[in-house]
N, C-alpha and C positions, 0 to 999 in steps of 0.2 A: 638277185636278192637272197637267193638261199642260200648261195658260199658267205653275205657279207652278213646275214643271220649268223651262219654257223662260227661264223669268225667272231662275231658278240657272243655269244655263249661261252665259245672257247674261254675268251680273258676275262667272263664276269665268271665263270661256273663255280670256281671255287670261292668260299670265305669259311676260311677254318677250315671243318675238318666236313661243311655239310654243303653241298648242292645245291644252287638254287638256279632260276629260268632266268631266262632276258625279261621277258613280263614282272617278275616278281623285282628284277632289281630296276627295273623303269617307276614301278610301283612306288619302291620304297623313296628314289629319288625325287619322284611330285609329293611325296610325304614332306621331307626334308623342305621342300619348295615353299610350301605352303605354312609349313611352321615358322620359316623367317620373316616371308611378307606377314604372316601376325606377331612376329615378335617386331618388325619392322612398327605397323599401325601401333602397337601398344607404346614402344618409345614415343611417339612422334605425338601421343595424347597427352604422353604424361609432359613431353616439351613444350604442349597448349597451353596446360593445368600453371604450369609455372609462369609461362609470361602472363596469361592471365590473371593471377594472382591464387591465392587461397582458397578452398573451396567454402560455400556458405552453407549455413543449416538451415536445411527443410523444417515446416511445423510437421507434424507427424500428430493426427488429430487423436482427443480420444477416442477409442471405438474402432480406431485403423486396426487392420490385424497385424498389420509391420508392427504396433506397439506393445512390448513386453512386461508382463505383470500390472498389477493396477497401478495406477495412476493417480487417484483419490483417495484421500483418506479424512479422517476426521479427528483431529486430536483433542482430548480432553486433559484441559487445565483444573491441577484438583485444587481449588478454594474451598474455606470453612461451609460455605454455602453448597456446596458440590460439585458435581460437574459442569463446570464452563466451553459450553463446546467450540471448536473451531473448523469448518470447513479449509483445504488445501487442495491444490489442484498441483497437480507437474505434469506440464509439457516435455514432449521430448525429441532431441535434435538427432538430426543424423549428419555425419559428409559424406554433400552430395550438390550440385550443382539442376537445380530446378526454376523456371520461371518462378514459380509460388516460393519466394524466397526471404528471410528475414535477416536483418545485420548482425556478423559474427560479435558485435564489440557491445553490445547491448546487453551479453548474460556471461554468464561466467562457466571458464568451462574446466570439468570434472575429469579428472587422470582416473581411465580402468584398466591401467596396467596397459597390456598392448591394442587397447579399443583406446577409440575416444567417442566420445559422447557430450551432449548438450540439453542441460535442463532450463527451464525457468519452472518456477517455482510461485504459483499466484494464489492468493488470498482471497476467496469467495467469499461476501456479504451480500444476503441474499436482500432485497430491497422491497421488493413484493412478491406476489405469487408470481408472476411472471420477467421478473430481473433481477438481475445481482450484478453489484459491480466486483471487478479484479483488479485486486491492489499486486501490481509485481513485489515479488520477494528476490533479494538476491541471496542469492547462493554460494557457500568455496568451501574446499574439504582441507581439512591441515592432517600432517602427520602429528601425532602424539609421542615426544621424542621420548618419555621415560616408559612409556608399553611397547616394544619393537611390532609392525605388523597392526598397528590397531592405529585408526583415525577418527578426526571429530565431522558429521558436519554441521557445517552451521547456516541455518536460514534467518539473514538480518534481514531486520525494515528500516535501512538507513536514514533516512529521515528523522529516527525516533533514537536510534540508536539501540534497539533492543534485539533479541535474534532467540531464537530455537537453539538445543547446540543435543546433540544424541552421538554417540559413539558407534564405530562400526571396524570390522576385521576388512583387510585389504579388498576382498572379492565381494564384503556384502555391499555394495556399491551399486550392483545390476540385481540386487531384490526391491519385490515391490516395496512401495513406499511405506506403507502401513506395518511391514516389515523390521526396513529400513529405519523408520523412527518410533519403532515401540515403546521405548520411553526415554526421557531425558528431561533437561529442565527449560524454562522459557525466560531468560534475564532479561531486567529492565531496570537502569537508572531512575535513581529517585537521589536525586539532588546529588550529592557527593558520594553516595552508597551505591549498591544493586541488590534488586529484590530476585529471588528465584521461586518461581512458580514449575514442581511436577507436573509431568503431563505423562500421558500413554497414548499412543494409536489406535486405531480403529479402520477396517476396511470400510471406505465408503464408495460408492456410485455416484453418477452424476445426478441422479435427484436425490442423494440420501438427503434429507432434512438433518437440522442442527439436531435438534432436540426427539428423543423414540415419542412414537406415541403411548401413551399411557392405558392400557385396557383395564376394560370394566372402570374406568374415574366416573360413568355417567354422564345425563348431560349437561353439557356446555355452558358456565355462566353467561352473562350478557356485559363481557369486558370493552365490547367497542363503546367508541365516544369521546367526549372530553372529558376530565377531569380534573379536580382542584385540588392539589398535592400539597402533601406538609410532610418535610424528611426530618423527623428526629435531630436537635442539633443546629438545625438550621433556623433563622428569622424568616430568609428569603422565601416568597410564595413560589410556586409550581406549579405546572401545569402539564398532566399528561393525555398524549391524544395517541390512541388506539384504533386499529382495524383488524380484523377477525376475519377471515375465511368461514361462510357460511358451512359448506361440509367440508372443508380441510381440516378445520382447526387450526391453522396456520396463524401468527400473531407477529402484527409491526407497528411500531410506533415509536412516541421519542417522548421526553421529558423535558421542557423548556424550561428553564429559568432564567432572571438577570443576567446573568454573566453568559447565555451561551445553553447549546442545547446538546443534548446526550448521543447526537447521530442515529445512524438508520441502528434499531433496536429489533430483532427478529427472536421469534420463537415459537411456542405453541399453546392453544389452552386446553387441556382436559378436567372436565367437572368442573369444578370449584376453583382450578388453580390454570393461572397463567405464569409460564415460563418466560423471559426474554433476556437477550444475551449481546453483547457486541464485543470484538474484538479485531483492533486499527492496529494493531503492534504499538501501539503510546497507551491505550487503554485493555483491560480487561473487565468490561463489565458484569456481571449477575444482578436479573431481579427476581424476584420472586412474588407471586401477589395472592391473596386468598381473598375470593368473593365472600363477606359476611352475610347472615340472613336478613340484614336488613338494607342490601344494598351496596354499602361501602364498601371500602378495601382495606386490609392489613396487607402491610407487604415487608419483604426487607430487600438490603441492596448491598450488594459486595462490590467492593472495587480491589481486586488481584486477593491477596491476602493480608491486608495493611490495613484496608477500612471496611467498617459495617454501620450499617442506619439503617434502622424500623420507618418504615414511612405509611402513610395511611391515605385515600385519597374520595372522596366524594364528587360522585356526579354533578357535573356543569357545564352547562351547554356554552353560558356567556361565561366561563373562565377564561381572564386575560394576565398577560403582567402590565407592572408599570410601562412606562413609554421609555423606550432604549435612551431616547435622543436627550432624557431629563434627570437622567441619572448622575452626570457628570460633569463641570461647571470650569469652564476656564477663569483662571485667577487673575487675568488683566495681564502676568508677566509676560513680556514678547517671547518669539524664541531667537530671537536673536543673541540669549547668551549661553545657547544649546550647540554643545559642540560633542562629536562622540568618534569614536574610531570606524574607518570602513573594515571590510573583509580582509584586506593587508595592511593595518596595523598602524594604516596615514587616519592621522587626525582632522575632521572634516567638519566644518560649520553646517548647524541645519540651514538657517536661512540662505545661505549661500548656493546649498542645492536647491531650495525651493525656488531663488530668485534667478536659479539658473537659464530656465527658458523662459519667465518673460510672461508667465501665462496666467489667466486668471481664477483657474479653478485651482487650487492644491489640497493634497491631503496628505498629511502625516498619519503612516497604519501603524501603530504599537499591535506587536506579536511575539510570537517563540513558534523558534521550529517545533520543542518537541510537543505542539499542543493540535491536535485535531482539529477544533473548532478554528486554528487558523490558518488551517490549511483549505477549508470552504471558506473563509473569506480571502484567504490570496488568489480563490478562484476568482470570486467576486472582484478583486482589485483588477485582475488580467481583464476581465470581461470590459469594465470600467475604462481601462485604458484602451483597449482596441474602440471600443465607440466613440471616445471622443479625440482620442490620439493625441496631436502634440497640443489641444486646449485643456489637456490635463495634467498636471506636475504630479508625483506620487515619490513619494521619500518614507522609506521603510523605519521601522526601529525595532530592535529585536532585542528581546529580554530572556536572555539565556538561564540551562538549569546549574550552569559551573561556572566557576572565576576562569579556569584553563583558556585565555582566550584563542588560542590555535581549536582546541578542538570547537568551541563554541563557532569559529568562523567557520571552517568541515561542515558542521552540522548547518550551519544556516546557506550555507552557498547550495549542498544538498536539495534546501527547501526551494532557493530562488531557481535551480536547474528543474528541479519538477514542475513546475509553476508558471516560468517561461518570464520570468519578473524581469524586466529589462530597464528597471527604476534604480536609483542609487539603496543601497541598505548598510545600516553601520550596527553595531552592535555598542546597545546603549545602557547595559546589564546585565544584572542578576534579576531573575524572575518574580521574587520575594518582590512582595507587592507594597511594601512598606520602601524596601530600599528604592523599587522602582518609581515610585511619586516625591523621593525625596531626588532624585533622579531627572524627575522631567517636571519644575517647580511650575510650568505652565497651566495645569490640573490640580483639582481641589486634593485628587486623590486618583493613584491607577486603580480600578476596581473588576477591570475583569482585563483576560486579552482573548481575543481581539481588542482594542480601541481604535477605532479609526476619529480622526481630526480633521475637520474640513477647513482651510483659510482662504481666507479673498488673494490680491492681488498685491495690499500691503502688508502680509500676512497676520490675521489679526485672523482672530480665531471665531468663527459663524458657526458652528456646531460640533456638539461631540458624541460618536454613539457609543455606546457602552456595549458589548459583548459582539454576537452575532448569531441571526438563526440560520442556519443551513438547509441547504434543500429538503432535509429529512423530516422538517418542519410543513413542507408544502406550501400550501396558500400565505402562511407568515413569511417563510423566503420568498415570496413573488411579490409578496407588499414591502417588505426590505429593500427589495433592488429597485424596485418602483423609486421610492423616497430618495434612494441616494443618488437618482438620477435626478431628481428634483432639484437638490441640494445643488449638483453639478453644474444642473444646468441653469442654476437660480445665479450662480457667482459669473460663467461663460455670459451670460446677458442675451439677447435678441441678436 
């Protein structure tokens, strides 16, 4: 062993011009050894990675300390009325390959140079003290091809059609959000035009409230309850119904009228003054309301920057509206001479779909995508159709805010893929309430949308409801779904 030693050292000893041992070059060689079997494993993952497919993105919660910069913020829409605020939330993706896993094709993903990354982008509405829903935002960044180096991005609410859009230099990409969209404008179609509403940022938290609290305001008027509303402007009665946080201060409520009700309304009261605010991406709400000394209310009411109305509202315990279901009157015409375009541009008779299955309960829902209020009734429609399934017929009509009819079709396929509407929908206008009743000659008159239309089995027409209250209404949306289950099941028979 000791000549066949020394004969290894002999032919390893030299490399260059320096000495080394037999141990040292054994050393080095399980070095080498061991680098290729992990260069070997690392091929052979990345050759899993590929037949498997693509990697997915992890949620990455807020509060993870994997997630960088804030994540909240709170943007203020400046209206003649003030600040309009809006909570936003961003999630954040990463690739990577996890059980707790969510689908690539559901968000949109963000170029940062040599990273990638993955946002969603959701719209906090806080509902009560204890919930808020999240409306998904989509998300995409463009190049701005006349500023080299400088990008937009833009947060739409497709459905609506409207979006956020803020500018940003190539790297500010991975700053926080608040950051990120320090200011820019918020567009929204209004018929053939687009309005733009300013905004700025704001760092927020995950309980920042909408609205600061107000110090030293004193205390707290006695804003909960019902009340009987009259807005400047308007014939139509009203009816607001408020709830207060005993030591929050915290403020929700909604405003009903005929046609439809103002959705979940959030804000705060201090002293004398209640604040409340909502914003769907189709709406920008402001109220404002001041407790008088004698009980009543002055208020006023901003919608984006386009309308204002004084409204004033006195205590009422039994304030009601009219009855939905009497507001609106069929004219005897059948619809049998009701024909309107589908989503691809074929021309489709109503009665033809309604006579399609055969069944005895049918309803015709007049709506528009870009309208809130009927997107709580297309909930209603889905709900309606899964209980009673194929004893119910449901044939949409949608009264669009453009003649474009491509992008009108976009916009309404949008509304039936959130919705899950799995019913025929043609698109049977312009939203214009005048052209729409001269439009559908079956009705004295369209007067709000939603309209939903109940018919028998020869389709002759058994009732009409006029608007719709949404759940933000409470006890009136549980007495609505009540009745129209009535109605349903009054035509279906025993």
């Amino acid at each position: 062993m000791g000549v066949w030693g020394r004969e290894k050292v002999g032919r390893t000893r030299r490399s260059g011009r320096r000495v080394i041992s037999y141990h040292e070059a054994m050393k080095r060689k399980a070095t080498v050894g061991v680098g290729l079997v992990l260069l070997g494993l690392v091929g052979l993952w990345w050759i899993v990675q590929f037949i498997s497919g693509p990697p997915v993105p992890m949620r990455v919660h807020l509060g993870d300390p994997r997630t960088p910069g804030d994540f909240n913020v709170r943007l203020e829409l400046e209206t003649p009325g003030g600040p309009l605020p809006v909570l936003i939330h961003r999630y954040f993706f990463v690739d990577r390959k996890d059980d707790d896993v969510l689908r690539i094709d559901n968000y949109r993903r963000l170029d940062l140079g040599d990273a990638m990354a993955f946002w969603q982008y959701d719209l906090m509405t806080p509902t009560s003290a204890a919930d808020q829903t999240r409306t998904p935002i989509a998300s995409r960044s463009e190049a701005i091809p006349e500023r080299p180096g400088h990008h937009r991005l833009v947060l739409s609410f497709e459905p609506y059609g409207s979006e956020f859009v803020t500018e940003y230099t190539g790297h500010e990409l991975q700053q926080p959000l608040a950051v990120l969209l320090s200011s820019g404008v918020w567009r929204r179609p209004r018929g053939e035009t687009v309005a733009e509403i300013p905004f700025r940022a704001l760092n927020a938290s995950s309980n920042t409230p909408l609205f600061d609290r107000m110090e030293a305001a004193g205390e707290a008027a006695a804003f909960a309850g019902r009340w009987r509303v009259r807005f400047d402007g308007s014939e139509e009665a009203a009816v607001g119904v408020f709830r207060v946080g005993e030591f929050s201060g915290e403020a929700f409520g909604t405003f009903l009228t005929p046609t439809g009700d103002y959705g979940h309304l959030t804000g705060r009261v201090d002293g004398d003054l209640m604040r409340l605010s909502k914003f769907d991406g189709a709406h920008a709400f402001l109220f404002h309301a001041r407790m008088r000394d004698d009980g009543t209310i002055e208020g006023d009411f901003w919608s984006g920057n386009w309308h204002h109305a004084a409204w004033t509202a006195v205590r009422d315990d039994r304030a009601a509206l009219p009855d939905a279901f009497g507001q609106t009157s069929a004219t005897g015409v059948g619809v049998e001479e009701l024909a309107f375009r589908d989503l691809d541009g074929t021309p489709r008779r109503v009665a033809d779909l309604l006579d399609a299955g055969g069944v005895p309960a049918r309803v015709l829902y007049l709506f528009g995508s870009w309208c809130p209020n009927c997107a709580d009734a297309g909930a209603e429609m889905k709900r309606l159709k899964e209980k009673y399934g194929r004893r119910l017929t449901i044939v949409g009509l949608a009264f669009e805010q453009t003649e474009d009819f491509e992008r009108s079709a976009r916009q309404v396929r949008l509304y039936t893929q959130r919705h899950g509407a799995d019913w025929p929908v043609l698109i049977a206008g312009l939203s214009d309430k005048d052209r729409a009743s001269a439009e559908l000659p079956v009705l004295d008159r369209v007067r709000a949308y939603p309209t939903t239309i109940f018919l028998d089995a020869d389709n002759a027409i058994v009732a009409v409801h006029t608007g719709f209250s949404g759940p933000a209404t409470g006890d009136e949306h549980r007495r609505l779904q009540r009745r129209f289950e009535t109605v349903v099941e009054g035509l279906i028979g025993p």
